[in-house]
Structure formats: structure tokens, C-alpha cells
C-alpha angles and dihedrals in degrees: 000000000000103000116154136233124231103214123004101268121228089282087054092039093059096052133057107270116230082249086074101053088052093052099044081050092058107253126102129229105275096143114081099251105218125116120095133223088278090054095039087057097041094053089055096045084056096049092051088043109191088206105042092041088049092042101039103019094035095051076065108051088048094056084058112038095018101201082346078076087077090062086046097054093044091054098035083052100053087042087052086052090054092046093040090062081043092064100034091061089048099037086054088051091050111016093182124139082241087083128183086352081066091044093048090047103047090044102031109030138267099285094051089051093045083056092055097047092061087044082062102044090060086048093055078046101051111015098064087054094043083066106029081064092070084063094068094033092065101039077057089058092052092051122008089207108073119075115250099216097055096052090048090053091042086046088048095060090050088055095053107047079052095060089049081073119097112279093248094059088050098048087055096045091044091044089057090042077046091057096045088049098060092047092052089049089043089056084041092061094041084062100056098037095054094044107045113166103161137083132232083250092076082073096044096044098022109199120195135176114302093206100263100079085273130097135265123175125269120251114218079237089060088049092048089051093060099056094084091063101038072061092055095042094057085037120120104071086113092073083079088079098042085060098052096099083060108053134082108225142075124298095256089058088065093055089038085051097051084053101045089046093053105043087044094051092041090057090051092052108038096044092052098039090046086050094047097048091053090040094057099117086191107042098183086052094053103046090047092042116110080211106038101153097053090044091065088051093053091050087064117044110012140262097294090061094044083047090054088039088060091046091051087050094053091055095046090051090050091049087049087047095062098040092055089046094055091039092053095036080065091050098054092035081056095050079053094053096042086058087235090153129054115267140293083028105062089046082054101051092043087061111140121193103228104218101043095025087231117154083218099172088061090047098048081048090053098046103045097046081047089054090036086056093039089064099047109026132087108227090242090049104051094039097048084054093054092041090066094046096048090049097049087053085052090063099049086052088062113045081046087058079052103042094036088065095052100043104028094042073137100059121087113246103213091184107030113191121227126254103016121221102017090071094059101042089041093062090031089060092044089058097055091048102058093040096062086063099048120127104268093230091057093051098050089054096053089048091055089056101049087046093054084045086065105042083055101043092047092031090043119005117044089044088065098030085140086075115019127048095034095176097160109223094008117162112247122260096261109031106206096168156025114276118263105250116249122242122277110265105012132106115219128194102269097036124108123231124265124262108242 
């Protein structure tokens, strides 16, 4: 499904490649260039991963809100659209692999940025793991036998050595897992939809597990609390940005290309959960099981399909696995490039290996701290954690979509999102919202971290700003008025390209 494209054909040709955007905004090309829009789609589909995300992060969102999760997934679902147009417009304005912590930056300040760029880096720490631990969770399945943590570790190496290909490679091989996934989803949802147990009550008076393998009801709180992670379970759609350096294409492609994944990966999670919850014939049994959506599966049709369900899992997980990887390997390359940590360190990290393209020394950081975390983390642990941080980000996203139209009326907007700026305060809203109802442990830690972000950025980084943090064309720290407009036909580090 990757495939790549030798030269830019007469469509790309007559509009500004995505190469231009990186150059007006003061980087050079260092990523191999080489996946087309297919593969562009394919490898954030994959990184959003509808089965993996159903089958590891559901399993999650079930232990919290029980059937409430429904409710969960339906609201979590409309506020990743929002964010989702959010991200499009902006991705389309700066298309780097620095993602939303560019977007923050160069709309926000540097110390906001600075701030989203650490909330990513404990993303690229603890989301790879968060999904490579399925991968375990279902072997174990399979054969009790053998310990989950250990396969997920050991799967975790694999993946790795796999994300250290050329992208291409990786968008093809993620584009065929891609294929097999949505089978195994599709057969997932048939499941649930021709063997329907449950009443519409179970929405009304939502029931989840009490602890002793019975059922309790559901508080709203309970349901709010799980947002957080039914946003986890349709993320990855920003990946779509942290691609950009490598695809051939506009720059509105590459906001086009955030939306249509999303909307494509949301459809492929909420129809089949929705379908599995009301297809559980044992309710107790499916809100206490460490496997739930496979369970329903099994109910229906017998112990071989669940068998080849598992298999198909294993091979979605792995494919999540990869993408995430890849995504997250750009992120940390980008934190490299953009000198946010102290040298040698941040030339080490933007290390890019010549012949595949590849930032390899990122990749090698991520996955070791992902298999570090496989062999010692508990699935619930490790996703409730990331939830919050993904979240948070979210929200940054949205107040810049707001802030970006005030401030930048000057800059093209290749991918403009519909609605303004109803996008932007409905997620907005959404965030706050799930975040009053996160676990408090979670929350503190995430406050520590911001907090250590910003004794390093004002102790280290802004009194050498001349070196460090250079973030071409980034707002300044305290944004008093509106931006001075550009010159008419010039392109200046921290614009984005114009639309032909």
C-alpha cells in the first residue's frame, strides 16, 4: 500500500510539495522522502490501529466504565473528530516530523512548546509499550504458560529492529498488517451484531466489574474517567504530521490526510465495540475478563475462531507496534534537530542513517525505554498514564486552532477545517471535561513533569536560546500582539507555504 513515487508527477508538480513547506520553515531535507499518499494513509491508519486499539486499549476502558464504556467511546469519538480538524488546519501550516510540539511552538511560544515537546517525549516512553503489551496479553491467551511481560519485551525488540527499515518498506509492510487487521475487526463486529444478547438498558443503567468477578453499576463519574482513554484508544491520527518530511504530496494532502485517517480509524473502532459490548452473552464474564473482546468472539462462533481472532490480533498489535514506533522515533529525532537537550546529546539523537533515511539513534531510545517498560508494567498502569498526556496535548492543539486564527490571520492555510471555531472549543471543552475525572496520581505526575520541563527550559534553555530551542519562526513566550505580516511574496522561517 506504500509504495513510493520516483519524481513528483504533473498534480504534485502544480501544487507546493510538502519539501517546500519544510524549507520556507527553516529546516532541510534530512528524511528520505519516498511514501505516497497511500502510504501516507495506510501508515496512520496503522498507527491509530482500529484492532489493536479495540483488543489492548479497550480492554481498558471496559475495566473502568464496564457497558458505560459505550458512552465513553461515543463521546471520546465526536471530541477526536474536533481535534482531529484542529490538527489538519495546523499540520497543513507546519508539515514537520516535530509534530503538534512544532505546532505549539510556532503558535504558543517557546515555553509552551517546550512543555509539549516533553509531553511527547513521555508519550514516545510509555505509548509504544502501552501497545506492545497486548502483545503479550494475547500470546498469554494463547498459552497460559508463558509470562506476558517477557513476550511483549521480546516483541518489543522485533519491533524495533523493524522501524529501523526505510519508511517505504515500512509503509508497505504496514499497509498489508493494515489489511489483515481490518479483516480481523470486520469478523470482530460480525460477531457482536449476529449474536446480540444485551438490552438498550445496558446504556441507560450501565453495569462493570465490582471487583469479585460480579457486576455493580457504573457512576457517570466512572464513564467521564474513561474518556481519557476511548481518546487514547482512536489517537494516533497525528502521526499524520510527524510523517510529513517523508511524503511526496502538498501540503494540504498532508491535513486532508490527519482527517480521512481519523475518521476512517474511528469508524473501524466505535461500530465493532459498540457491536461486542451488546453481543457479550455473560456480562459479568466480559467486563472481569483480561481479554473481553475476544471473549465475545469466542461466545459466538467457538474456540477455532477465537483462536484465529487471537492470531489476527497478534498481528494487528505488531503492526501497531511498528507504526508507533516510527511515529515516535520522528518525534524524538525532531526534539534532536530542534537542540532541546544540552550537546552532545540533541546531534546524537538527530542522527539520520544516509542510505534508509532512517533517525536510527531515536529509534534504537524509544525502543529500548518501550521494551524497558514491556518487561516491568501492568497494561492499566501504563495506558491510564498516556491517556492523560495525550489528552493534555489535545488541548494545546486546540487553544493553538484558536490562537493561530487570531495571531497568524497572515499565514496560508493550505487544509482549513470546517466551522471554525466550533472545532477547536468543542474539543477544548471535551478535554477539560475528562481531565477533571483522571486518576490523581496520574495528574500529579503529569504536573511534576511539566514543572521539571520548565525549570529546565527558563534555568537552561532560554539563557542560551541562541543555541538551544531553535525552533525557526517560534512565537515568543508571552504573545502581546498580533504578528507583523510577512512580505508579500517571501517566504520566512515559521510560515507556512502558500496554497497554488
Amino acid at each position: 500500500m506504500g509504495g513510493a513515487v520516483a519524481n513528483p508527477g504533473p498534480d504534485q508538480a502544480a501544487h507546493p510539495h510538502t519539501q517546500h513547506a519544510l524549507e520556507s520553515l527553516g529546516y532541510k531535507q534530512e528524511l528520505k522522502r519516498s511514501v505516497n499518499s497511500l502510504g501516507h494513509i495506510a501508515l496512520i491508519l496503522s498507527d491509530i490501529t482500529p484492532t489493536a486499539s479495540l483488543l489492548v486499549v479497550g480492554t481498558a476502558v471496559v475495566a473502568v466504565a464496564g457497558t458505560g464504556s459505550i458512552w465513553a467511546y461515543i463521546i471520546g469519538c465526536f471530541i477526536a473528530v474536533n481535534v482531529a480538524l484542529c490538527m489538519g488546519e495546523l499540520g497543513s501550516m507546519f508539515p514537520v516530523a516535530g509534530g503538534l510540539f512544532s505546532i505549539v511552538t510556532r503558535v504558543l511560544g517557546k515555553a509552551t512548546g517546550f512543555v509539549a515537546m516533553v509531553d511527547y517525549m513521555g508519550q514516545a516512553v510509555f505509548l509504544p509499550a502501552s501497545v506492545a503489551i497486548g502483545i503479550g496479553t494475547y500470546v498469554h491467551a494463547l498459552d497460559p504458560s508463558i509470562p506476558t511481560n517477557v513476550i511483549s519485551g521480546c516483541g518489543m525488540i522485533v519491533v524495533t529492529g523493524t522501524a529501523l527499515l526505510q519508511i517505504k518498506a515500512n509503509a508497505w509492510l504496514t499497509g498489508v498488517f493494515l489489511a489483515i487487521e481490518l479483516i480481523v475487526v470486520g469478523a470482530l463486529a460480525v460477531a457482536g451484531f449476529t449474536h446480540l444478547h444485551q438490552p438498550l438498558s445496558i446504556l441507560s443503567h450501565a453495569v462493570g466489574p465490582n471487583g469479585h468477578g460480579g457486576l455493580s453499576p457504573i457512576a457517570t463519574s466512572a464513564i467521564i474517567a474513561a474518556l481519557a482513554t476511548a481518546l487514547f484508544s482512536v489517537n494516533g491520527y497525528d502521526s499524520g504530521i510527524n510523517f510529513a518530511e517523508e511524503v511526496l504530496g502538498s501540503a494540504s494532502a498532508v491535513g486532508k490526510a490527519v482527517v480521512t485517517a481519523a475518521l476512517i480509524g474511528i469508524f473501524f473502532e466505535i461500530v465493532p465495540f459498540i457491536a461486542i459490548v451488546f453481543g457479550a452473552h455473560n456480562l459479568a464474564a466480559f467486563v472481569n475478563s483480561g481479554t473481553p473482546m475476544t471473549e465475545v468472539a469466542g461466545e459466538a462462533f467457538g474456540h477455532t475462531f477465537v483462536t484465529l481472532i487471537t492470531y489476527g490480533a497478534l498481528i494487528a498489535i505488531f503492526n501497531a507496534s511498528v507504526a508507533i514506533t516510527l511515529q515516535f522515533s520522528r518525534i524524538v529525532w525532531a526534539s534532536g534537530r530542534d537542540f532541546a537537550w544540552p550537546e552532545p546529546v540533541s546531534s546524537w539523537i538527530a542522527k539520520v542513517e544516509r542510505k534508509r533515511g532512517a533517525p536510527w539513534v531515536a529509534t534504537l531510545i524509544v525502543g529500548a525505554l518501550a521494551t524497558v517498560l514491556c518487561f516491568q508494567s501492568s497494561l492499566i498502569t501504563v495506558v491510564t498514564f498516556t491517556a492523560v498526556l495525550i489528552v493534555v496535548l489535545y488541548g494545546l492543539i486546540a487553544v493553538s486552532a484558536l490562537v493561530s486564527r487570531v495571531r497568524q490571520r497572515h499565514l496560508p492555510r493550505p487544509s482549513r477545517m470546517p466551522l471554525w471555531p466550533l472545532p477547536p472549543v468543542l474539543a477544548l471543552a471535551g478535554v477539560v471535561v475528562a481531565l477533571t475525572q483522571q486518576k490523581h496520581s496520574d495528574l500529579i505526575v503529569t504536573a511534576c513533569l511539566f514543572a521539571a520541563a520548565l525549570i529546565y527550559y527558563f534555568a537552561f534553555v532560554r539563557p542560551r536560546g541562541g543555541r538551544y530551542w531553535t525552533v525557526s519562526g517560534a512565537a515568543p513566550d508571552a504573545v502581546t500582539a498580533a504578528a507583523e505580516p510577512a512580505s508579500p511574496g517571501t517566504a520566512s522561517p515559521g510560515t507556512a507555504p502558500p496554497e497554488a
